[in-house]
C-alpha positions in Angstrom: 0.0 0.0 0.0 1.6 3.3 -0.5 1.5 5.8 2.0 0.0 9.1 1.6 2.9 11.4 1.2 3.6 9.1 -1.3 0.3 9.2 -3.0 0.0 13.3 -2.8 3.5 13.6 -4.5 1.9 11.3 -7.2 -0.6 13.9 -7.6 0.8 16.7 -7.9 3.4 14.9 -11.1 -0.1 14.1 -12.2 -1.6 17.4 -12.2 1.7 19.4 -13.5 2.1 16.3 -16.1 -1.7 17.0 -17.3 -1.1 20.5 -17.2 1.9 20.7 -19.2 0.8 18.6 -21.8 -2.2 20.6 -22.2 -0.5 23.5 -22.5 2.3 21.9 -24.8 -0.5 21.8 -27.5 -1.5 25.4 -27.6 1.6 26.9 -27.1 2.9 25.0 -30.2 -0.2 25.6 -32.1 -0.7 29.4 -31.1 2.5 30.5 -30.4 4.9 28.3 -32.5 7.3 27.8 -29.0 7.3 24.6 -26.2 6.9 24.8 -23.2 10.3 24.3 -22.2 10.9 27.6 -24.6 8.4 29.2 -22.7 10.2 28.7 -19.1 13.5 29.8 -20.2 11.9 33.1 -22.2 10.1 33.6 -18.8 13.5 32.8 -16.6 15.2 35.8 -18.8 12.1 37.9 -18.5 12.3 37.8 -14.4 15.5 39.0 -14.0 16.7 42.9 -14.1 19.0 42.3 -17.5 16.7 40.3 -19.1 19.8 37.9 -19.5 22.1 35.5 -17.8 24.6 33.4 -18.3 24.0 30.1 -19.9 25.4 28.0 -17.1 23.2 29.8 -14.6 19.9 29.4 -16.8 20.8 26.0 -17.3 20.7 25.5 -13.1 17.7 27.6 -12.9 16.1 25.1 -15.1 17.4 22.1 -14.0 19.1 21.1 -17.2 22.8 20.9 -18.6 24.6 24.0 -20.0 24.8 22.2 -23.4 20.7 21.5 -23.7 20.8 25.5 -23.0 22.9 25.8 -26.0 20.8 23.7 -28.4 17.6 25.0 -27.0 19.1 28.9 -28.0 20.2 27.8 -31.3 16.9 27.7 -32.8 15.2 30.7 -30.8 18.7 32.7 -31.9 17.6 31.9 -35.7 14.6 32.9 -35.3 14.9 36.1 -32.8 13.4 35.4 -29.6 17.4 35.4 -28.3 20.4 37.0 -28.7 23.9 36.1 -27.4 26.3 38.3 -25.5 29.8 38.0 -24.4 31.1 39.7 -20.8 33.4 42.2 -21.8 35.9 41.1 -19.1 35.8 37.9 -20.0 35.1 36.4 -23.5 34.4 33.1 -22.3 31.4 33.9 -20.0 28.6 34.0 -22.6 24.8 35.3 -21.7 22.0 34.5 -23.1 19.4 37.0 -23.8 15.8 37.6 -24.5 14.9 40.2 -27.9 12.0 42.5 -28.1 10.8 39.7 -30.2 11.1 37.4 -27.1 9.5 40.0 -24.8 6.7 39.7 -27.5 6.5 35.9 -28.0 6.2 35.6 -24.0 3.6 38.3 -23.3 1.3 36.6 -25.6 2.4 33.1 -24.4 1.5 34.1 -20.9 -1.8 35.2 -21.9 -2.6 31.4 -23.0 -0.7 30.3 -19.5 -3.0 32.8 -17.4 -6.0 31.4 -19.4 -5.0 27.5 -19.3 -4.1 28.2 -15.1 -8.0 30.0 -14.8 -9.5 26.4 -16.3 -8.1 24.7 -13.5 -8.7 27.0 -10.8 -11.9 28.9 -11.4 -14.4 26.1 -12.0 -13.4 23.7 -9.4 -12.2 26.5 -6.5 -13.9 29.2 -4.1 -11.3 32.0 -3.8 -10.7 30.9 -0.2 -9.7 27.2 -1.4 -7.3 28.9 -3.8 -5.7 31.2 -1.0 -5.1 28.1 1.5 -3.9 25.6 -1.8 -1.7 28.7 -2.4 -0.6 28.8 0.8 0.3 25.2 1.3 1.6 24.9 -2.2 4.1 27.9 -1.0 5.2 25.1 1.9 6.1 22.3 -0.5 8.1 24.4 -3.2 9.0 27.3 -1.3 10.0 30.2 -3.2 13.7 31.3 -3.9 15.8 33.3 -5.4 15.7 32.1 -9.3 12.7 30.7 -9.1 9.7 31.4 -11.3 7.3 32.8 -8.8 
């Protein structure tokens, strides 16, 4: 029998499986980026530069500096990114997010916001979104780099 703690972690890969795949769809259909594009425009988007280095978004988003790289590539080519070198040191390379990125995200989010309301707003009273808010806030709390 598995144990409740156990059960509830289950869930929540569930519902962040189900959402993302959801969201995979009309991202790619609307807005011609994944979902996995989507985090690392938003990552750029949250911090004051609207860039950092690619070893540091690579932590942030829990993947190697290399899949950074080959993610860029593509958004580079077609301008949601641009590349920038530290002008101390030429090895240190940033990645960074274009008007064209800003765009691409701001409309993005809109289809976030209104994919995040389907789940919430039918099933929730506002007070049952406050305390899963608050309790969500106790199992990933938030920190510096994070997306919230």
């Amino acid at each position: 029998m598995i144990d409740l703690h156990t059960t509830n972690a289950l869930c929540l890969l569930q519902a962040a499986d189900d959402f993302r795949a959801g969201l995979a769809g009309e991202f790619s259909a609307i807005h011609g980026i994944s979902v996995t594009e989507f985090l690392l425009l938003l990552h750029l988007q949250r911090t004051a530069s609207h860039r950092l280095p690619r070893v540091e978004l690579a932590k942030r988003m829990h993947v190697s500096a290399s899949t950074i790289t080959r993610m860029a590539a593509p958004m580079e080519k077609i301008g949601l990114l641009s590349r920038d070198v530290d002008a101390r040191d030429a090895r240190l390379a940033f990645v960074v997010i274009t008007e064209t990125g800003m765009q691409k995200l701001t409309e993005a989010m809109a289809t976030f916001a209104k994919r995040a309301g389907y789940v919430f707003d039918d099933r929730w009273s506002d007070a049952e979104i406050e305390q899963f808010s608050a309790m969500l806030r106790r199992v990933a709390p938030v920190a510096t780099g994070t997306l919230v």
